[in-house]
mmCIF file of the N, C-alpha and C atoms, coordinates in Angstrom:
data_MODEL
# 
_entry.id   MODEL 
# 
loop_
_atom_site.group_PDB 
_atom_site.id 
_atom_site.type_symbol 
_atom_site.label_atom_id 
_atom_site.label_alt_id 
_atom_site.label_comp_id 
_atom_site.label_asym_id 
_atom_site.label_entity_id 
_atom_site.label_seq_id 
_atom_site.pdbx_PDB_ins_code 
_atom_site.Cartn_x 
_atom_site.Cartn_y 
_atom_site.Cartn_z 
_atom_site.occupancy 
_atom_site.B_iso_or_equiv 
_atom_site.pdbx_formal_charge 
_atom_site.auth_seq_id 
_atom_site.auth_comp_id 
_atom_site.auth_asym_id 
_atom_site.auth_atom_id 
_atom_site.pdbx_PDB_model_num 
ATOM 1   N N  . UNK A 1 1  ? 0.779   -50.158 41.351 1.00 0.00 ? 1  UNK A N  1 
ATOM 2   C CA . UNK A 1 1  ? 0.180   -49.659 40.125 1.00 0.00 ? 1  UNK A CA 1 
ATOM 3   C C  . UNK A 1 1  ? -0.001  -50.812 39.145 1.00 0.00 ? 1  UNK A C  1 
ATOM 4   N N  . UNK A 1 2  ? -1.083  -50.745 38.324 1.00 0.00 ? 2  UNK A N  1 
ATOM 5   C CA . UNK A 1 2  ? -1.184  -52.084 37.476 1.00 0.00 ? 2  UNK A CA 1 
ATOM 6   C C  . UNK A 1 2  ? -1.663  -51.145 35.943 1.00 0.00 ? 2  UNK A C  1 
ATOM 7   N N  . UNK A 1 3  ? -0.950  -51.987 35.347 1.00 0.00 ? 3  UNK A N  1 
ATOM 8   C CA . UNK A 1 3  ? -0.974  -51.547 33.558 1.00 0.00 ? 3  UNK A CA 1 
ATOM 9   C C  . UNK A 1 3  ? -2.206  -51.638 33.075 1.00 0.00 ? 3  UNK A C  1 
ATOM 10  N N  . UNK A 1 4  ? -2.798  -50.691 32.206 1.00 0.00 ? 4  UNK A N  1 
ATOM 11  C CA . UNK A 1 4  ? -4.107  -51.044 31.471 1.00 0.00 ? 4  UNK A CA 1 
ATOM 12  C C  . UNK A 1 4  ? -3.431  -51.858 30.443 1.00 0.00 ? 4  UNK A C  1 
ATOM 13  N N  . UNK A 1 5  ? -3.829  -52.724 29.996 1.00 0.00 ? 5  UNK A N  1 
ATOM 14  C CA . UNK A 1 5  ? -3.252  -53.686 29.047 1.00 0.00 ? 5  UNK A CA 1 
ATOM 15  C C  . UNK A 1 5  ? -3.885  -53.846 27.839 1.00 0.00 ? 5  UNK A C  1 
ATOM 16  N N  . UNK A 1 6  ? -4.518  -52.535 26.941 1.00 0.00 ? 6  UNK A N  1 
ATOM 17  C CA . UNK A 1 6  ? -4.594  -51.587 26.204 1.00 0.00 ? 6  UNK A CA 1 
ATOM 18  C C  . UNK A 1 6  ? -3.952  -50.547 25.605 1.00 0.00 ? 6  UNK A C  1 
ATOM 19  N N  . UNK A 1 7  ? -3.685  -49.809 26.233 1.00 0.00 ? 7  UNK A N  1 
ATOM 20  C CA . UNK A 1 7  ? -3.168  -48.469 25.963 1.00 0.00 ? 7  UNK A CA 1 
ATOM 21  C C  . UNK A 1 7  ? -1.716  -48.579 26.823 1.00 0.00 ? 7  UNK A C  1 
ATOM 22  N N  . UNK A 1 8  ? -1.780  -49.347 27.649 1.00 0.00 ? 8  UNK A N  1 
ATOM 23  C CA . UNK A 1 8  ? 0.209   -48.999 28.424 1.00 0.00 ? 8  UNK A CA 1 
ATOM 24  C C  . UNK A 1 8  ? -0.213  -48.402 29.965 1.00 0.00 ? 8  UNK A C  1 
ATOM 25  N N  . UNK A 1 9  ? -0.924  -47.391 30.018 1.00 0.00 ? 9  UNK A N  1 
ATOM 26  C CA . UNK A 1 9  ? -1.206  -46.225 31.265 1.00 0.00 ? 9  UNK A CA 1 
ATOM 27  C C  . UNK A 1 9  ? -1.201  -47.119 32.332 1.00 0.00 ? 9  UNK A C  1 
ATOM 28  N N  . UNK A 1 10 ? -0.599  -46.518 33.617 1.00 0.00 ? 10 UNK A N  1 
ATOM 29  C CA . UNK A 1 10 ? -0.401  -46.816 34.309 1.00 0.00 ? 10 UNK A CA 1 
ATOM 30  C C  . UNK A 1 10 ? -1.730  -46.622 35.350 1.00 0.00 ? 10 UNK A C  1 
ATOM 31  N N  . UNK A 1 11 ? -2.293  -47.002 36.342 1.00 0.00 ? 11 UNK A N  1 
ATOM 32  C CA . UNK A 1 11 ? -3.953  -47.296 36.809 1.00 0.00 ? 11 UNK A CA 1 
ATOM 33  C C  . UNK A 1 11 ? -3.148  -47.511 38.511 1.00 0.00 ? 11 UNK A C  1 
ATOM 34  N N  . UNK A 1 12 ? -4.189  -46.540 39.119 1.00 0.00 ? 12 UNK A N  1 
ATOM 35  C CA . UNK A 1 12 ? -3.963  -46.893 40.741 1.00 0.00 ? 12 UNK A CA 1 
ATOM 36  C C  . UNK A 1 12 ? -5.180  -48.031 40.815 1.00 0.00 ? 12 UNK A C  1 
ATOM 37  N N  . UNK A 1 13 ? -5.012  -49.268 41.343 1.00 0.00 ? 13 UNK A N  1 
ATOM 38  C CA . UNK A 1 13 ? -6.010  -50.089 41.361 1.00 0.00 ? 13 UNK A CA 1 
ATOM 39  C C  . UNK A 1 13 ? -7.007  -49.543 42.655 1.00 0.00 ? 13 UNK A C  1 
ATOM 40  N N  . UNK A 1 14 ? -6.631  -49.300 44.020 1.00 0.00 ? 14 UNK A N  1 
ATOM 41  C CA . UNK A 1 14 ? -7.628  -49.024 44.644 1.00 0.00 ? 14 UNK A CA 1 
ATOM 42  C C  . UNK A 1 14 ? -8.614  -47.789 44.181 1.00 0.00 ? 14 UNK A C  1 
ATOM 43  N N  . UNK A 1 15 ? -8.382  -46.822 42.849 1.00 0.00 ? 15 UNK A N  1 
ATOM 44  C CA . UNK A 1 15 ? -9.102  -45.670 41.795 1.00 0.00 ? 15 UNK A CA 1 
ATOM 45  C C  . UNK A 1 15 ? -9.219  -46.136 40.994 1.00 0.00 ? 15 UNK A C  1 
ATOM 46  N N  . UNK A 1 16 ? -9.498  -47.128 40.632 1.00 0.00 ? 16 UNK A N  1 
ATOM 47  C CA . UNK A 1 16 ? -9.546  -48.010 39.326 1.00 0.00 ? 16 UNK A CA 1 
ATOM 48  C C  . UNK A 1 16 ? -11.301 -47.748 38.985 1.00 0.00 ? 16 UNK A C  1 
ATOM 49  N N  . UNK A 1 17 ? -11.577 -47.074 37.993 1.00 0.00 ? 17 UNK A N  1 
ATOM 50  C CA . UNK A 1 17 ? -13.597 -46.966 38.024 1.00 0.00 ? 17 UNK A CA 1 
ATOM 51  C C  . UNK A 1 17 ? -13.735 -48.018 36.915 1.00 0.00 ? 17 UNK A C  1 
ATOM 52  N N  . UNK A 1 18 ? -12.272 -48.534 35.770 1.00 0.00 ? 18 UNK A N  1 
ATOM 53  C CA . UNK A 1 18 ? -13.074 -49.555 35.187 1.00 0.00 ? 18 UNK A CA 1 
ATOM 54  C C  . UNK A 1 18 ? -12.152 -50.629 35.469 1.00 0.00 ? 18 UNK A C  1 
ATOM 55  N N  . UNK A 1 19 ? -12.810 -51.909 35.772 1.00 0.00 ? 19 UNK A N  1 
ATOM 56  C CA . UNK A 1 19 ? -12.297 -53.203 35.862 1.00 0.00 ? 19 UNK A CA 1 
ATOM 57  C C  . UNK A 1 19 ? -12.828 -54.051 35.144 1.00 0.00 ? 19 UNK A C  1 
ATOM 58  N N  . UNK A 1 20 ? -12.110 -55.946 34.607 1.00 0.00 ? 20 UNK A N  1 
ATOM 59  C CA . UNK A 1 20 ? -12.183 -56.045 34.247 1.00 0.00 ? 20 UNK A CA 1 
ATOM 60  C C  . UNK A 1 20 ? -11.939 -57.706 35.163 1.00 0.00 ? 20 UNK A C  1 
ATOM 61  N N  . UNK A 1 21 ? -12.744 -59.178 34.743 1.00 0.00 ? 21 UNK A N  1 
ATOM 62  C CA . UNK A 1 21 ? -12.020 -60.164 35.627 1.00 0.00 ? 21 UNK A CA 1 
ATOM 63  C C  . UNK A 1 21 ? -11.353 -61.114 34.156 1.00 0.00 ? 21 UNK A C  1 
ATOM 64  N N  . UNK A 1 22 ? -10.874 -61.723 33.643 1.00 0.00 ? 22 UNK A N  1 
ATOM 65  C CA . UNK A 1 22 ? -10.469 -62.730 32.798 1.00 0.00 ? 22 UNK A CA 1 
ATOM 66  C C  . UNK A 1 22 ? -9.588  -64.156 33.449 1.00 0.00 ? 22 UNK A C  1 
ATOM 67  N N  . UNK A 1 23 ? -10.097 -65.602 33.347 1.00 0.00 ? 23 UNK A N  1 
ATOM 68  C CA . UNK A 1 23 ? -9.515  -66.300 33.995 1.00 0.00 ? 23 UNK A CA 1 
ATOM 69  C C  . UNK A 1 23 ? -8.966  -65.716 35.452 1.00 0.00 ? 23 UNK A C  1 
ATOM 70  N N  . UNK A 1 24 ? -9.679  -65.337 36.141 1.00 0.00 ? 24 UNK A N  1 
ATOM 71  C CA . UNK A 1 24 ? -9.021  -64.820 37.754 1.00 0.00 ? 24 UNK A CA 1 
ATOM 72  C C  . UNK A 1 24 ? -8.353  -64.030 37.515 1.00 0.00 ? 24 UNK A C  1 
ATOM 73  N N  . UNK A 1 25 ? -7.903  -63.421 37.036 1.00 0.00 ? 25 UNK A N  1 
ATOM 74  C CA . UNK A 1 25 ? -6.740  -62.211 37.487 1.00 0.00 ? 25 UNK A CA 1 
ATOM 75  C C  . UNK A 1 25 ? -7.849  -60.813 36.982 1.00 0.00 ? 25 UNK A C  1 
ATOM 76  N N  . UNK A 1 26 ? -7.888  -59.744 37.724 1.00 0.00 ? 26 UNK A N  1 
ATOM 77  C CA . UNK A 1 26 ? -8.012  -58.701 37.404 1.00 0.00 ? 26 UNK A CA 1 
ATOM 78  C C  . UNK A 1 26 ? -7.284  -57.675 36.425 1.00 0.00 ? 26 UNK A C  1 
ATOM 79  N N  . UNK A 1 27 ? -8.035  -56.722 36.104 1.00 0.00 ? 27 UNK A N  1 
ATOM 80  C CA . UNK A 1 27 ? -7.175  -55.935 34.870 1.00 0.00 ? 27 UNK A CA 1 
ATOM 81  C C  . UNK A 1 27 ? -7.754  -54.587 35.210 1.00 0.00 ? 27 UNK A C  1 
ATOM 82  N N  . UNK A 1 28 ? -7.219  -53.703 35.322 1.00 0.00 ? 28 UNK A N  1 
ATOM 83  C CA . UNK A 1 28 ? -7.324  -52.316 35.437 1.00 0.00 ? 28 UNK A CA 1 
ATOM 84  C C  . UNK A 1 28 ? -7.096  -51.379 34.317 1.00 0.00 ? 28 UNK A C  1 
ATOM 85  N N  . UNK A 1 29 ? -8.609  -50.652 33.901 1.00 0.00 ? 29 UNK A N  1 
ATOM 86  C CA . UNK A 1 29 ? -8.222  -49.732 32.643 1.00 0.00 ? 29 UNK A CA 1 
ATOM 87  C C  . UNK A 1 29 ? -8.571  -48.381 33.154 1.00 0.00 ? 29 UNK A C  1 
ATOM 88  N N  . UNK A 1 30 ? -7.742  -47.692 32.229 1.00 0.00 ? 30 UNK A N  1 
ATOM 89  C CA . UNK A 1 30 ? -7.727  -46.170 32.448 1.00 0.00 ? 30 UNK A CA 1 
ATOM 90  C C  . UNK A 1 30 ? -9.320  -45.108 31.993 1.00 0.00 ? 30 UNK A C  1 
ATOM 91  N N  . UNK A 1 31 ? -9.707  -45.908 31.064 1.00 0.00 ? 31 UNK A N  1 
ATOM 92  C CA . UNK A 1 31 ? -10.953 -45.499 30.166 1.00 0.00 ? 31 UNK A CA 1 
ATOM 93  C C  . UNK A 1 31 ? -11.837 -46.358 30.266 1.00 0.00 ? 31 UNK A C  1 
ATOM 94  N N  . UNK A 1 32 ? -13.044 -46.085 29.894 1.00 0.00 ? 32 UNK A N  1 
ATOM 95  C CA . UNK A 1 32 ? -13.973 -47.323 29.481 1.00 0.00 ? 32 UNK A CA 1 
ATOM 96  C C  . UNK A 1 32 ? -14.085 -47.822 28.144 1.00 0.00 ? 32 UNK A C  1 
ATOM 97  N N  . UNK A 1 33 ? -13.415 -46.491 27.450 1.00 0.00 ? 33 UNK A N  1 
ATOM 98  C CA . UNK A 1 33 ? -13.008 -47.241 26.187 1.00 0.00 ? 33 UNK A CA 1 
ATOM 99  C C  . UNK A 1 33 ? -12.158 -48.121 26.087 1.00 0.00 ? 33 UNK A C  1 
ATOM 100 N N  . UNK A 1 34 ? -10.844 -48.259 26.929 1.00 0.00 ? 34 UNK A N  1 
ATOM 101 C CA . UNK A 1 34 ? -9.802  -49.665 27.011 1.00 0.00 ? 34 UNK A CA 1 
ATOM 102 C C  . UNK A 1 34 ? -10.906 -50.451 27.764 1.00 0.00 ? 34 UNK A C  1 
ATOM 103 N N  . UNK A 1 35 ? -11.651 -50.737 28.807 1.00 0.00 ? 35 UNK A N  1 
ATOM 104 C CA . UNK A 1 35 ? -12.408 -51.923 29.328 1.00 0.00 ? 35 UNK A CA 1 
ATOM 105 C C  . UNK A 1 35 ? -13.540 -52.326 28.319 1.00 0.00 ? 35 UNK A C  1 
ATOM 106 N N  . UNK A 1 36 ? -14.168 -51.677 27.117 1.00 0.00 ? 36 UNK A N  1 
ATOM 107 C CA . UNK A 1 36 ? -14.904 -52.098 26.455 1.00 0.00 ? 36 UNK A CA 1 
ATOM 108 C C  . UNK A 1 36 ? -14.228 -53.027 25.280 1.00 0.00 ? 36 UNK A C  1 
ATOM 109 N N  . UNK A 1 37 ? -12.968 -52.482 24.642 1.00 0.00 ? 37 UNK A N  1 
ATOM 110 C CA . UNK A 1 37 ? -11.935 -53.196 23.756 1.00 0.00 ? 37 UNK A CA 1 
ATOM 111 C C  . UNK A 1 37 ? -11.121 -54.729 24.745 1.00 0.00 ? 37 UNK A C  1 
ATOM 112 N N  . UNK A 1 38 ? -11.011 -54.286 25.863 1.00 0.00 ? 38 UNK A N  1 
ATOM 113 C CA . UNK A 1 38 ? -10.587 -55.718 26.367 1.00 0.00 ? 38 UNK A CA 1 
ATOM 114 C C  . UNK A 1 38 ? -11.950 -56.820 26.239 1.00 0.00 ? 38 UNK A C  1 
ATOM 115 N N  . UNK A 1 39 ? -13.143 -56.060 26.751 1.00 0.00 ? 39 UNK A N  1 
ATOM 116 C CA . UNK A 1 39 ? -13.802 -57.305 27.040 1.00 0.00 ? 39 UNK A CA 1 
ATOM 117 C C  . UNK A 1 39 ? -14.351 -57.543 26.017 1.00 0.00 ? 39 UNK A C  1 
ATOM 118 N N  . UNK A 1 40 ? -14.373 -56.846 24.568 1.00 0.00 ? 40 UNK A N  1 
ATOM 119 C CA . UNK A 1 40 ? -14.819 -57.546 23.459 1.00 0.00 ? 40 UNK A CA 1 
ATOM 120 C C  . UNK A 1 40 ? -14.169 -58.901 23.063 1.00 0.00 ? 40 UNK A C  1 
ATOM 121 N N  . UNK A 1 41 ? -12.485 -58.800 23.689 1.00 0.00 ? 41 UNK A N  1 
ATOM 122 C CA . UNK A 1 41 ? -11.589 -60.116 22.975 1.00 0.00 ? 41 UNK A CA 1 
ATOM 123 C C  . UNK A 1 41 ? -10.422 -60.315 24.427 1.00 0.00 ? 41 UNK A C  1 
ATOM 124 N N  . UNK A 1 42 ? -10.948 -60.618 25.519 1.00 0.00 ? 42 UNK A N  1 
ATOM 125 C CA . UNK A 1 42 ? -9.492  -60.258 26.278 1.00 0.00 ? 42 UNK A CA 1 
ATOM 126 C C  . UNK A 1 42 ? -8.660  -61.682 25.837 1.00 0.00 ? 42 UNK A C  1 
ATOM 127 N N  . UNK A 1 43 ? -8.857  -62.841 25.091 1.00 0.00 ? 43 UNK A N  1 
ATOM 128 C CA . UNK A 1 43 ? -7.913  -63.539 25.356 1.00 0.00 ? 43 UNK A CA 1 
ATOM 129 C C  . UNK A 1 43 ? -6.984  -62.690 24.381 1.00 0.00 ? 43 UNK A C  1 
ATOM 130 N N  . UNK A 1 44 ? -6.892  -61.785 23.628 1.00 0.00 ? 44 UNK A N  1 
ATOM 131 C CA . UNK A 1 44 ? -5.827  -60.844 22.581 1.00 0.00 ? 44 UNK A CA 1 
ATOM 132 C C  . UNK A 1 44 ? -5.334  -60.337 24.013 1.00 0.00 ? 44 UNK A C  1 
ATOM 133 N N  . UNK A 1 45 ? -5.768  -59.628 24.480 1.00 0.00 ? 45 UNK A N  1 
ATOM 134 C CA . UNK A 1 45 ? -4.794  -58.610 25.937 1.00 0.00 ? 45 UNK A CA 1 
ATOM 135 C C  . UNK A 1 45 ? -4.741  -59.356 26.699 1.00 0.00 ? 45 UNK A C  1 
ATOM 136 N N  . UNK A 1 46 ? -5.032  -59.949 27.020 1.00 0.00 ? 46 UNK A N  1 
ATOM 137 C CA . UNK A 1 46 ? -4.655  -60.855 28.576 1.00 0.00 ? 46 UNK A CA 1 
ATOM 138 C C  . UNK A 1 46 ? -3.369  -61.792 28.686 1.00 0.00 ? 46 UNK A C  1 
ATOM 139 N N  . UNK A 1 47 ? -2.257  -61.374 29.576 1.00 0.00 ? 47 UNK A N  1 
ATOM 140 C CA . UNK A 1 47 ? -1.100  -61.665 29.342 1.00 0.00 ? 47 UNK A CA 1 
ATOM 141 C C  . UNK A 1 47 ? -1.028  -62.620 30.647 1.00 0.00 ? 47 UNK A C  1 
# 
């Protein structure tokens, strides 16, 4: 399971409908509203 790193929620990645790439690593959101707020600024969420 991988964290939306937005909101906290927990995301099955192989059901994942929104993704996200930043510096190589993938990010899995629950909404498209958390994948639209990451990719406005992911260096803020990207851990």
């Amino acid at each position: 399971m991988a964290k939306d790193p937005i909101c906290g929620m927990e995301v099955e990645e192989k059901n994942a409908k929104w993704t996200s790439e930043y510096k190589g690593k993938k990010y899995y959101f629950c909404a498209p509203g958390c994948k639209k707020k990451f990719d406005a600024d992911p260096a803020k969420y990207a851990k």
